[in-house]
C-alpha positions as CSV (number, residue, x, y, z in Angstrom):
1,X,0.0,0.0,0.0
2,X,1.4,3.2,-0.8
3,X,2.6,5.4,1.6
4,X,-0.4,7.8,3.7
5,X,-1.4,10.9,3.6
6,X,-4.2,12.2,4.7
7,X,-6.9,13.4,2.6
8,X,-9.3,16.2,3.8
9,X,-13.0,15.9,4.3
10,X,-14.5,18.0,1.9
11,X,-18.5,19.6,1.1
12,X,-18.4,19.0,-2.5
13,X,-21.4,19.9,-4.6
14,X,-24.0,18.2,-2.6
15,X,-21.9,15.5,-0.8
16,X,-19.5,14.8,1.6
17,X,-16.0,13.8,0.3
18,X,-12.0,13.9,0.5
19,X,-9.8,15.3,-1.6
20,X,-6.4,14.0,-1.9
21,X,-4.1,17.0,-2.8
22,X,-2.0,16.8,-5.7
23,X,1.9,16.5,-4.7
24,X,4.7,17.4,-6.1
25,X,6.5,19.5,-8.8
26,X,4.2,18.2,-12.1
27,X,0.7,19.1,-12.5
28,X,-1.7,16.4,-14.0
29,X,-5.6,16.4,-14.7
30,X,-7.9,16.0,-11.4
31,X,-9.8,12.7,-11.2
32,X,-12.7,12.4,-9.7
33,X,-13.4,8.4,-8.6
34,X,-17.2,7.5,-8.2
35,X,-17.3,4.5,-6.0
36,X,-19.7,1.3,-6.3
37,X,-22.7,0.7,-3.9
38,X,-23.9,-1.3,-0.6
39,X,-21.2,-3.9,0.7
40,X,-18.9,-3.2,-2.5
41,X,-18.1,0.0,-1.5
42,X,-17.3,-1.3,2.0
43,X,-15.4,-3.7,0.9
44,X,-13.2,-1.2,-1.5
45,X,-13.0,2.1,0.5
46,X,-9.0,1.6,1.6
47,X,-8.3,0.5,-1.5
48,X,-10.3,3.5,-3.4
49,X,-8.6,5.4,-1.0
50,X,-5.3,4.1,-1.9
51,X,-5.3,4.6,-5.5
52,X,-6.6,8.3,-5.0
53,X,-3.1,8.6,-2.7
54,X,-0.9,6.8,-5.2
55,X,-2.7,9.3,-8.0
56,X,-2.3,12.5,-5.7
57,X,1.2,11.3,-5.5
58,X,2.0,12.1,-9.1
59,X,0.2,15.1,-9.0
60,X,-3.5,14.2,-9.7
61,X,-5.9,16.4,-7.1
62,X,-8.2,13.7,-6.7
63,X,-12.3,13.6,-4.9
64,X,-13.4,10.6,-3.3
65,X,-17.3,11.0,-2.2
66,X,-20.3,9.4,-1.2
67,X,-23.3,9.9,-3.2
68,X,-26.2,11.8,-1.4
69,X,-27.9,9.7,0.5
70,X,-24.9,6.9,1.0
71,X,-21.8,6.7,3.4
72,X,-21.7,9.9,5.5
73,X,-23.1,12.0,2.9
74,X,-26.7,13.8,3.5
75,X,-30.1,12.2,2.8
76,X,-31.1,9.2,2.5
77,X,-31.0,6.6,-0.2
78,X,-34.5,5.1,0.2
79,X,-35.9,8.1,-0.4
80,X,-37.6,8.6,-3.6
81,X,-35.4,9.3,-7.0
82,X,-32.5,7.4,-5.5
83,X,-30.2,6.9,-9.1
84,X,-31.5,10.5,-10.7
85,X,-30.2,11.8,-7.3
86,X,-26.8,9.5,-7.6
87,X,-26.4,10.7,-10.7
88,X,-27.1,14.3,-9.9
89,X,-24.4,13.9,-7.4
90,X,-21.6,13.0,-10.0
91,X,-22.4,16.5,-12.0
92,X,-22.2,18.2,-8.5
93,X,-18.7,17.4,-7.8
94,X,-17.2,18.0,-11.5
95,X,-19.2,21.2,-11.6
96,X,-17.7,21.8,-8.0
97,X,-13.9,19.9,-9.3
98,X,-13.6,22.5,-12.2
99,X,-14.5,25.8,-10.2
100,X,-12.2,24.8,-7.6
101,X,-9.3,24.1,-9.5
102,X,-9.9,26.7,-12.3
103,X,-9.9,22.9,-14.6
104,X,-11.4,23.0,-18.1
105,X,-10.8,19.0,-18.2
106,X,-11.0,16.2,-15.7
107,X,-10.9,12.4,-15.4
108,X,-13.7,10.8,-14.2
109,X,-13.3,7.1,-12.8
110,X,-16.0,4.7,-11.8
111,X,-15.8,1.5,-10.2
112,X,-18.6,-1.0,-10.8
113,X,-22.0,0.6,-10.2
114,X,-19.7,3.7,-10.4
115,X,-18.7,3.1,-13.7
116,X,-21.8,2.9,-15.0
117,X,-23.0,6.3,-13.1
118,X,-20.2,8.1,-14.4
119,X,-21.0,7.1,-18.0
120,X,-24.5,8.3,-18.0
121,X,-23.1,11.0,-16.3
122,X,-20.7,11.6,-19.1
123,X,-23.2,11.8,-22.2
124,X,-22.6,14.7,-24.1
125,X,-20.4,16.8,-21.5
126,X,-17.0,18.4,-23.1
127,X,-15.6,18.3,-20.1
128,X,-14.9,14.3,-19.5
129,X,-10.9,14.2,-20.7
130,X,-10.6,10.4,-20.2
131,X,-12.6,7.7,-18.5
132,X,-12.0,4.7,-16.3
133,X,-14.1,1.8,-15.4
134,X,-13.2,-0.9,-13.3
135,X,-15.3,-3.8,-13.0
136,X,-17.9,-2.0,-14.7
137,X,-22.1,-2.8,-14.4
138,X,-22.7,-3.3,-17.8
139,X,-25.9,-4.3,-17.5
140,X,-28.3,-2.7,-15.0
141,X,-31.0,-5.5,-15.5
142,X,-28.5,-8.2,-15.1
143,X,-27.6,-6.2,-12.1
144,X,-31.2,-5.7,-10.5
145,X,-31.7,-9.5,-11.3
146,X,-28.3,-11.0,-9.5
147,X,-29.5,-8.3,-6.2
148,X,-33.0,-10.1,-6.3
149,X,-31.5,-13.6,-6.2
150,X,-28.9,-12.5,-3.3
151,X,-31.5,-11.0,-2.0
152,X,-33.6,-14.1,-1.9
153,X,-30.6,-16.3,-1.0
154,X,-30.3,-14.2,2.6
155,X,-34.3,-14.6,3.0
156,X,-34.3,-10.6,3.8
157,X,-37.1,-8.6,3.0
158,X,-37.0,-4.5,2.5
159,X,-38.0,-2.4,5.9
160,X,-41.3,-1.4,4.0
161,X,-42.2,-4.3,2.8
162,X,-41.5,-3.4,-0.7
163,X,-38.3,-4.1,-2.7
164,X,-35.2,-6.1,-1.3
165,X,-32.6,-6.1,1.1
166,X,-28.9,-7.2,-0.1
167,X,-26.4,-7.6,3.0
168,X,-27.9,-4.8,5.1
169,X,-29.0,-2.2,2.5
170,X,-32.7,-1.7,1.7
171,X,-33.4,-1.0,-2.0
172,X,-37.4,-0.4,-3.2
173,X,-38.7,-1.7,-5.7
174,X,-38.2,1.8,-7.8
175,X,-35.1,1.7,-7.0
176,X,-34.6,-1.5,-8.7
177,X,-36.9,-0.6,-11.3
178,X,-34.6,2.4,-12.2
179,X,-31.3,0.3,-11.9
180,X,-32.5,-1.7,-14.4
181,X,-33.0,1.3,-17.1
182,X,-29.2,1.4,-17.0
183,X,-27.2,0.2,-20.1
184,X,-24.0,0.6,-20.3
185,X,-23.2,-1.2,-24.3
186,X,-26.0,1.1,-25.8
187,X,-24.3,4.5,-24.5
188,X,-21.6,6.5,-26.7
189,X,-18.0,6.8,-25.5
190,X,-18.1,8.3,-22.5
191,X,-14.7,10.6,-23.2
192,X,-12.3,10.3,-26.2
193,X,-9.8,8.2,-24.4
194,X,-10.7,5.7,-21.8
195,X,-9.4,2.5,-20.0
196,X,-11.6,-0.7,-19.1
197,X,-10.6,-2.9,-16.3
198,X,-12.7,-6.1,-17.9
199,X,-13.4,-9.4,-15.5
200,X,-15.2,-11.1,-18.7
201,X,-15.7,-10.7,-22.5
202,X,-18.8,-8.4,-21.7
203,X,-16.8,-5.6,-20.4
204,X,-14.1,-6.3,-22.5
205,X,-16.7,-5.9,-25.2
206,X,-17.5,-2.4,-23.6
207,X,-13.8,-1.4,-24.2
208,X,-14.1,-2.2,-28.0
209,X,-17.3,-0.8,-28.9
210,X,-15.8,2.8,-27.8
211,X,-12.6,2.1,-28.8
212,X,-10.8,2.1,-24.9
213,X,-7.9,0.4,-24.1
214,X,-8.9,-2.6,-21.8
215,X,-7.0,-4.7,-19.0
216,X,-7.2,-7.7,-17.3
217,X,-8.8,-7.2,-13.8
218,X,-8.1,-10.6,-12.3
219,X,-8.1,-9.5,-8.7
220,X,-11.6,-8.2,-8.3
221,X,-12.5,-10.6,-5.9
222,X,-10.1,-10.5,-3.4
223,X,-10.8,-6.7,-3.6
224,X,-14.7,-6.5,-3.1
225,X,-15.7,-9.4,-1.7
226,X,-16.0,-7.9,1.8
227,X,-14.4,-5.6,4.1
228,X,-12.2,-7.6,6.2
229,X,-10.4,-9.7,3.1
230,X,-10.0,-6.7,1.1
231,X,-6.6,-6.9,-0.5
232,X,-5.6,-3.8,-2.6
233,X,-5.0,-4.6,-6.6
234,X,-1.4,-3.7,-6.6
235,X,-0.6,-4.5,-10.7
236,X,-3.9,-2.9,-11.9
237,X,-3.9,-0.1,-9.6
238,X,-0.1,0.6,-11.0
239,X,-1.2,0.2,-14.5
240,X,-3.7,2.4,-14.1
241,X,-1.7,5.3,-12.6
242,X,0.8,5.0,-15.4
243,X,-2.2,5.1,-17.7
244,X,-3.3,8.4,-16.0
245,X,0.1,10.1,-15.9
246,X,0.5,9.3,-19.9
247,X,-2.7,11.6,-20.5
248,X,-1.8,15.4,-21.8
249,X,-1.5,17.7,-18.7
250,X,-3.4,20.7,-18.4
251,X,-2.4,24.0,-19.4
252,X,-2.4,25.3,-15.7
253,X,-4.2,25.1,-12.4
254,X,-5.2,26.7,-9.0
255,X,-4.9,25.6,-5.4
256,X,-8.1,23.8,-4.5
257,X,-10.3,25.3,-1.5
258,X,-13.3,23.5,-1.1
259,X,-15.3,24.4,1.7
260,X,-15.4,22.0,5.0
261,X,-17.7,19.3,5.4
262,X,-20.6,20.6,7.7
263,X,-24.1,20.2,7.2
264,X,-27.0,21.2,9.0
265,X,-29.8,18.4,8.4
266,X,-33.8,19.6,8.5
267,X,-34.0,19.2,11.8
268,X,-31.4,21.9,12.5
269,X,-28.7,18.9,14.2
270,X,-25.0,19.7,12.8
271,X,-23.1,17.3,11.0
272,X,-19.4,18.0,10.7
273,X,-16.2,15.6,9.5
274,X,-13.8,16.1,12.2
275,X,-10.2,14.9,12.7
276,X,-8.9,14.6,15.9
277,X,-6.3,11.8,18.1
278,X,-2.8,13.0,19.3
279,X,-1.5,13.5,15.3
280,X,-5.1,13.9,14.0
281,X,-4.9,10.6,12.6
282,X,-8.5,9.7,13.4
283,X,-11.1,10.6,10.8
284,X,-14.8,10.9,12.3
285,X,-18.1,12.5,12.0
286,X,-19.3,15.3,15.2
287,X,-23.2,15.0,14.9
288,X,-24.4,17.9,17.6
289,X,-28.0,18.4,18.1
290,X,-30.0,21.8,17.9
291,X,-30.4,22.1,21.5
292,X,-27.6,23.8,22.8
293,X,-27.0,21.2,26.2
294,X,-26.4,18.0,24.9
295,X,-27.4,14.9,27.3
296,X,-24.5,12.8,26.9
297,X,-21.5,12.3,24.7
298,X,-22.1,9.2,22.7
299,X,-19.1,7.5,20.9
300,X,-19.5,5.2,17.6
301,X,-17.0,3.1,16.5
302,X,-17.0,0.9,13.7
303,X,-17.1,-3.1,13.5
304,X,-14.3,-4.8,12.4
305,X,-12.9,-3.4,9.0
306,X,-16.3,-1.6,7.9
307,X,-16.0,2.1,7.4
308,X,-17.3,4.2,9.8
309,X,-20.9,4.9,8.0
310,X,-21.1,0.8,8.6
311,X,-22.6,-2.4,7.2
312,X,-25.7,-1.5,5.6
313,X,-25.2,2.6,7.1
314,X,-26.1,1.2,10.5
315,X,-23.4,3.4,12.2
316,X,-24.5,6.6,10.1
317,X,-28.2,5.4,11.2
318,X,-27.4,5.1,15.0
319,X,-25.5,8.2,15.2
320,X,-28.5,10.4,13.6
321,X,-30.9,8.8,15.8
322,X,-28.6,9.5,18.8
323,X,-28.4,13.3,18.0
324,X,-32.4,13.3,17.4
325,X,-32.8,12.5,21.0
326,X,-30.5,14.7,22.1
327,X,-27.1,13.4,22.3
328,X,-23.8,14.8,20.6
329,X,-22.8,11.5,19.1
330,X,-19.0,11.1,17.3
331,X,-18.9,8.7,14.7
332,X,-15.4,7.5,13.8
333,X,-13.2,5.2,12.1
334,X,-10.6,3.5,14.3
335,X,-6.6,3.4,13.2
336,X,-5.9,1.9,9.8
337,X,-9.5,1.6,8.9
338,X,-12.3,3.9,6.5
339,X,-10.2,7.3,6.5
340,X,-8.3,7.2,9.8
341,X,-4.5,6.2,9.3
342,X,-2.3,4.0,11.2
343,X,-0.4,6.3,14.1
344,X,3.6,6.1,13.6
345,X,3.9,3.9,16.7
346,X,1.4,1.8,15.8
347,X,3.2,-2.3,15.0
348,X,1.3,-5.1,13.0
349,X,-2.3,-5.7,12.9
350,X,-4.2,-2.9,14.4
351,X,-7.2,-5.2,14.8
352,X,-7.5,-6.0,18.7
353,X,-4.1,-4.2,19.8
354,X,-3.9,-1.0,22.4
355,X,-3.6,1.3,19.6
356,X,-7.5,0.7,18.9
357,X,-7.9,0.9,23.0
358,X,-6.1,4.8,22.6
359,X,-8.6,5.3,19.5
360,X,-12.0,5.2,22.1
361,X,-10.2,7.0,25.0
362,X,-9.4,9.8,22.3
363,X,-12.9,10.0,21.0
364,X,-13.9,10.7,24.4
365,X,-11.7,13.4,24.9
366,X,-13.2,14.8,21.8
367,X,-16.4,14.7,23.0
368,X,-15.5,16.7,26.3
369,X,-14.8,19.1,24.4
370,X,-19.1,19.4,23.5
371,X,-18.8,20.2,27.2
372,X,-20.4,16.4,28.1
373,X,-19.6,15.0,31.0
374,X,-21.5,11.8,30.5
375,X,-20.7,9.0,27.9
376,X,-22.0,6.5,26.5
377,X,-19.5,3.9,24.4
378,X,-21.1,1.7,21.5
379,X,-18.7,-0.7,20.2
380,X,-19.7,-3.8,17.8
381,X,-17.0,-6.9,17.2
382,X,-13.3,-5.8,17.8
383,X,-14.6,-2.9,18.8
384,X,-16.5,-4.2,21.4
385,X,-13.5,-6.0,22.5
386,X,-11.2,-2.5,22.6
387,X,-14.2,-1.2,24.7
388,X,-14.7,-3.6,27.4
389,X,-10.9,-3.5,27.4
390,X,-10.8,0.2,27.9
391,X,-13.9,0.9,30.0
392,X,-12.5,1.3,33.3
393,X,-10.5,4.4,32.2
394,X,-13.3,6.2,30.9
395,X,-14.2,8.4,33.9
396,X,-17.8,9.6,33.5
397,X,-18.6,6.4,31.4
398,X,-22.8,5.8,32.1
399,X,-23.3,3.3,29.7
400,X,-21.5,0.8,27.3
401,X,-23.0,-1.2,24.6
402,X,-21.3,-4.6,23.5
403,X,-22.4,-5.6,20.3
404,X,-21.2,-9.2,19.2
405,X,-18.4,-9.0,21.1
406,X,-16.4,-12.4,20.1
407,X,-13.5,-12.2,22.3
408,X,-13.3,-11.1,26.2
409,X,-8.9,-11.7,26.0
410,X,-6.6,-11.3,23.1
411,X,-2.9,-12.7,23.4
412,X,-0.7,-10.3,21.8
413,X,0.7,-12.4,18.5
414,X,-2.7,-14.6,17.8
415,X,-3.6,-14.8,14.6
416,X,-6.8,-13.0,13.0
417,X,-7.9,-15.8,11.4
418,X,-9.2,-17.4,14.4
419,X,-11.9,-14.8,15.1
420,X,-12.0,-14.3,11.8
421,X,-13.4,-17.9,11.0
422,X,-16.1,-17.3,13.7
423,X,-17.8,-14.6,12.4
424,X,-17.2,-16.0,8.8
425,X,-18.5,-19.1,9.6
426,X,-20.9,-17.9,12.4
427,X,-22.5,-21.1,14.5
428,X,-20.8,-24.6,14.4
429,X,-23.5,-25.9,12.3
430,X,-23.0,-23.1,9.4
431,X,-19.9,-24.7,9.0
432,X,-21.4,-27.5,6.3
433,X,-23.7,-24.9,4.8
434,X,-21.0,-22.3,4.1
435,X,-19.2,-25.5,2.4
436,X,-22.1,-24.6,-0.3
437,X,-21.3,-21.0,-0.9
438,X,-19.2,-20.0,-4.3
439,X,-17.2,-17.4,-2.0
440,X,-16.5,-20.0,0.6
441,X,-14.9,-22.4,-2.3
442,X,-13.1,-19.5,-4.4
443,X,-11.4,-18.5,-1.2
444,X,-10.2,-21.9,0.0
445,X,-8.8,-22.3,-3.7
446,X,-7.1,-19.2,-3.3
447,X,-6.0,-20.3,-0.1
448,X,-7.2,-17.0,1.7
449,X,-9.0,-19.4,4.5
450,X,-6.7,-20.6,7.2
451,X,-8.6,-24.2,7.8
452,X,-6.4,-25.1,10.6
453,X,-7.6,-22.2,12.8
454,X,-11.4,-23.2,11.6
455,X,-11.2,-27.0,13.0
456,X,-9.2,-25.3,16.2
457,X,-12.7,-23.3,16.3
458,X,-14.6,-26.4,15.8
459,X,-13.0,-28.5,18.5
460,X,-13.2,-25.3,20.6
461,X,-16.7,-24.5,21.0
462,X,-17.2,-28.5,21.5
463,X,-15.0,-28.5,24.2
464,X,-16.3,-25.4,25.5
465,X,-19.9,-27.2,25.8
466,X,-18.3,-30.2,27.1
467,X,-16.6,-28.6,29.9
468,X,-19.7,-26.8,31.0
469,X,-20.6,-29.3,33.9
470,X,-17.3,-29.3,35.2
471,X,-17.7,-24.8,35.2
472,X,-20.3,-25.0,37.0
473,X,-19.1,-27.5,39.7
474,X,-16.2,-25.2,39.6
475,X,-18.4,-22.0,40.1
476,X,-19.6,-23.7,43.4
477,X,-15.8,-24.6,44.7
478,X,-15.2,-20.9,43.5
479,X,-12.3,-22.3,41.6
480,X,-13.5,-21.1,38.0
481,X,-10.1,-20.3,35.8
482,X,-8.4,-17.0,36.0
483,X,-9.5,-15.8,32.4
484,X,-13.3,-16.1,33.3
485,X,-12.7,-14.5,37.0
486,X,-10.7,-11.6,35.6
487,X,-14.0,-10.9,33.2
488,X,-16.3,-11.2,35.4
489,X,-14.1,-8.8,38.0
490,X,-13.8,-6.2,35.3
491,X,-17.8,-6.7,34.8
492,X,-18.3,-6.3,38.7
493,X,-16.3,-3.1,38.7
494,X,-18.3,-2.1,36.1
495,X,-21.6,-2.7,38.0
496,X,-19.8,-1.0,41.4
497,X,-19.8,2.0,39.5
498,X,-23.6,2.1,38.1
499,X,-21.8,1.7,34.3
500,X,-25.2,0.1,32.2
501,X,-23.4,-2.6,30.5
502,X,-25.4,-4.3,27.5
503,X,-24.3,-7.1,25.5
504,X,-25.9,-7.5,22.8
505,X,-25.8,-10.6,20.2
506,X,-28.0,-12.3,17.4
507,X,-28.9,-15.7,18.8
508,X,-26.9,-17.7,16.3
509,X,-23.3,-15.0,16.8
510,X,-20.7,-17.1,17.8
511,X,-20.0,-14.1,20.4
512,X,-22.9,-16.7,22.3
513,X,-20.7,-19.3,23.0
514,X,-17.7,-16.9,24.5
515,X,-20.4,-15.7,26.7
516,X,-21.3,-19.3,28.3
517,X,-18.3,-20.1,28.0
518,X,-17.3,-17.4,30.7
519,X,-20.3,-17.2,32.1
520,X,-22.5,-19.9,32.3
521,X,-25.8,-20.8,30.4
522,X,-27.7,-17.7,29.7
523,X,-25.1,-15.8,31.4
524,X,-26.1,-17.0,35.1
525,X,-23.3,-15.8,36.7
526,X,-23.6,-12.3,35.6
527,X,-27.7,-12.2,37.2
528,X,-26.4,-11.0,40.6
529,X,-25.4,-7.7,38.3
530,X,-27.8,-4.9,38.6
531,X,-26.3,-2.9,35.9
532,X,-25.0,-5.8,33.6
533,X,-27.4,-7.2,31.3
534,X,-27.3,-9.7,27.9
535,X,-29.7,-9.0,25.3
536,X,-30.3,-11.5,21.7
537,X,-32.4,-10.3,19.5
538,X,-33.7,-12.3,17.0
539,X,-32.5,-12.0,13.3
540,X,-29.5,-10.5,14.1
541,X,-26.4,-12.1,12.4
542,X,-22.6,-11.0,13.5
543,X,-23.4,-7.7,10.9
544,X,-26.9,-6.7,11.7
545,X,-27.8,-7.3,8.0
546,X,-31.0,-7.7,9.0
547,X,-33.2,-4.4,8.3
548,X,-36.1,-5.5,10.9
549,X,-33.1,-7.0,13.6
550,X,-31.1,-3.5,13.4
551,X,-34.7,-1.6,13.8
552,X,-35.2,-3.6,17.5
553,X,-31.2,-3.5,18.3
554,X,-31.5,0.7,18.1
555,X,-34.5,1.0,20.0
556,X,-32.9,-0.7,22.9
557,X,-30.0,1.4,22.7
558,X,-31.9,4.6,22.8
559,X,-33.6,3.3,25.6
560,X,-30.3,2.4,27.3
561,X,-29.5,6.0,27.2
562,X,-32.1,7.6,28.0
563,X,-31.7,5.5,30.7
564,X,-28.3,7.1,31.7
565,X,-28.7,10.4,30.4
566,X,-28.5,13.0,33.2
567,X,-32.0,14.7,34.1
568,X,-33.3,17.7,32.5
């Protein structure tokens, strides 16, 4: 990966976004990248935010952004008009790209649904220098069709009833209807020079029909298949910045000021991209409400590798409906992960290691600067883990929120694969139904699934049900082992100081069997607890895909702190 640099959060046109400024002596054309949709994006932001470094690096100025309505951006994307508004987005930021800079020319890059946005985008305009797609959707029918079928595969109806839900994100049915309109083969070249990325004949096709060069992109997999496998395409990304520093370089340009990304929402709360940490690297999102005394400080980190905004925009969702009742909630990406950068001291995997621990004590500090006094810490996966970890040096903690927490210890060293079989694999019995999955297969080919850590998993939770008799005969001798005690003690201290503790887990998380396993069926020994408590909610899975499962998940944790919040 190349080497960081921050980006700055940006307003551009209508939507929030980074740009990457350009470095160095020469001055090249701006690019503009228009990212794909729903878990795809996920799955690419640190790549897409790699290539607009590398490209920045050569002297590019380069925007990243989220379309309105997606990511951190305004709106909302099940609103009506969802694509027209997509779409309108994309003309907002060149418009916005070629006052800043002074540019009379721009590249504009699209990466799967992006691509095919950026082309409708493109018809007609003189503006469009050169174009890129990677991976593009050729066919927006084909497209609606294989979301239907995922769609059905997951069993996951929309929130209203109507249209689909695909890992997490809600699409109605006009939505789909309006996807399917798009065709890329029937458009005119988007630009007069252009460069397809092609996984199959049908976008190689693309490339000839508008006469574009084309490339092989044989790594597309192991770059969107989801966030935590990610792996940046090193040769295409390379090929592709040599592509863009062959194109003619413009006459002249200015410095870039685009104005800072704040937003006041209809209901009058502020939404403002901050940066913040000891050497700014965290990257976040300061929602304040309209009233001017906030009730508590609520901190939002993200869940595993997702970007902030979160699997299906869950953290986005929570934070806004934390604000609406109140609260000055900070959404943020943790070190290494969405737009936060890994500090300089930072070694190996940042994934369960102190540096994510120093991450949640600095967003609180941020949030005493609303002038809170009260928090309230939501932390999902390893997040969870870095919470519970980090709790007891939170002074003014009131209430702490432990979604799917998988692991209660971490030795220093272990491999990620471990935990990162159990929330791939989920319950011991999904083990022979993932064996069914395309994914599951194409990745043991690859050899990008450990199986030694899954059978360690296996035997694990087996022996961890085997050995509950013996537990509890240990519970009465009060001999239970060390591990277990020292969770339950940190749990305890916890309770001593009135801290609402709330696990929270989908019935089938394997997060279920670390709780019995410390704690005893249904969590027994943590009953005498006043202030502790363990919540499953049905249709939950380790992400929250489900729309109706999120839906009961927030409404307790509003609940939870309005059941902290200081009085009026």
């Amino acid at each position: 990966m190349a080497a960081e640099t921050p980006a700055r959060a940006i307003r551009i046109g209508s939507c929030s976004g980074w740009h990457h400024a350009r470095r160095g002596e020469v001055v090249r054309l701006p690019v503009i990248l228009c990212a794909p949709f729903g878990v795809e994006a996920l799955a690419t932001h640190l790549g897409w935010r790699d290539l607009a470094d590398r490209l920045a690096g050569q002297g590019h100025d380069v925007i990243r952004f989220d379309y309105e309505g997606t990511g951190l951006s305004p709106g909302d994307w099940l609103e009506a008009g969802a694509v027209a508004r997509w779409e309108a987005s994309i003309v907002s930021v060149i418009d916005a790209v070629r006052t800043a800079l002074g540019a009379d020319k721009i590249v504009l890059a699209g990466l799967r649904l992006g691509a095919t946005l950026a082309a409708q985008v493109a018809q007609g305009r003189q503006d469009v220098a050169a174009f890129v797609a990677l991976a593009p959707v050729v066919s927006g029918r084909r497209y609606a069709r294989e979301l239907k079928a995922l769609a059905q595969m997951q069993g996951e109806a929309g929130s209203s009833g109507a249209g689909i839900a695909v890992y997490g994100y809600a699409l109605p049915q006009a939505t789909l209807d309006a996807l399917a309109t798009l065709e890329m083969s029937t458009l005119k070249a988007p630009a007069p020079q252009g460069l397809v990325a092609a996984r199959n004949e049908g976008e190689a096709g693309l490339a000839k029909s508008w006469g574009f060069k084309a490339c092989a992109f044989d790594d597309f997999e192991r770059f969107a298949e989801n966030p935590t496998h990610s792996q940046v395409p090193e040769a295409l990304f390379k090929h592709l910045a040599q592509w863009c520093a062959a194109l003619e370089q413009p006459a002249a340009l200015g410095t870039a000021h685009f104005p800072a990304a704040v937003f006041t929402a209809p209901d009058g709360h502020i939404e403002e991209a901050v940066r913040f940490g000891a050497q700014d690297h965290l990257s976040g999102v300061l929602l304040r409400p309209a009233t001017p005394d906030p009730r508590l400080g609520v901190v939002i980190a993200n869940a595993g590798r997702n970007p902030a905004a979160g699997w299906g925009r869950q953290g986005m969702e929570l934070a806004r409906l934390a604000v609406q009742a109140g609260h000055v909630a900070l959404l943020f990406d943790l070190s290494g992960i969405g737009d936060s950068l890994i500090p300089p001291e930072s070694e190996g995997e940042v994934l369960y290691s102190d540096t994510h621990k120093n991450d949640l004590l600095s967003a609180v500090g941020a949030l005493k600067a609303q002038l809170v006094e009260r928090f309230f810490v939501v932390g999902a996966c390893s997040s969870a883990y870095a919470a519970l970890q980090v709790a007891a040096e939170i002074e003014g903690l009131a209430g702490l929120a432990l979604i799917n927490l998988l692991r209660f210890h971490w030795r220093k060293g272990e491999s990620l694969d471990v935990a990162d079989a159990q929330t791939s694999f989920r319950p011991t019995e999904a083990y022979g139904r993932r064996l069914f999955q395309r994914e599951t297969w194409s990745r043991l080919i690859r050899g990008d699934i450990a199986v030694l850590p899954i059978a360690k998993t296996i035997l694990g939770r087996v022996a961890n049900r085997a050995r509950q008799p013996l537990l509890a005969l240990l519970d009465t001798l009060g001999l239970r082992p060390s591990r277990e005690r020292e969770a339950l003690r940190w749990l305890e201290a916890l309770d001593a100081r009135k801290v609402r503790t709330t696990f929270i887990h989908g019935p089938e998380d394997p997060g279920v069997a670390e709780m019995t396993a410390y704690f005893g069926t249904d969590a027994k020994l943590l009953a005498p607890l006043a202030h502790v408590q363990w919540v499953k909610i049905d249709g939950g899975d380790h992400s929250f895909s489900s729309v109706q499962g999120r839906a009961i998940r927030d409404k307790l944790l509003l609940e939870e702190m309005a059941a902290v919040q200081p009085p009026a």
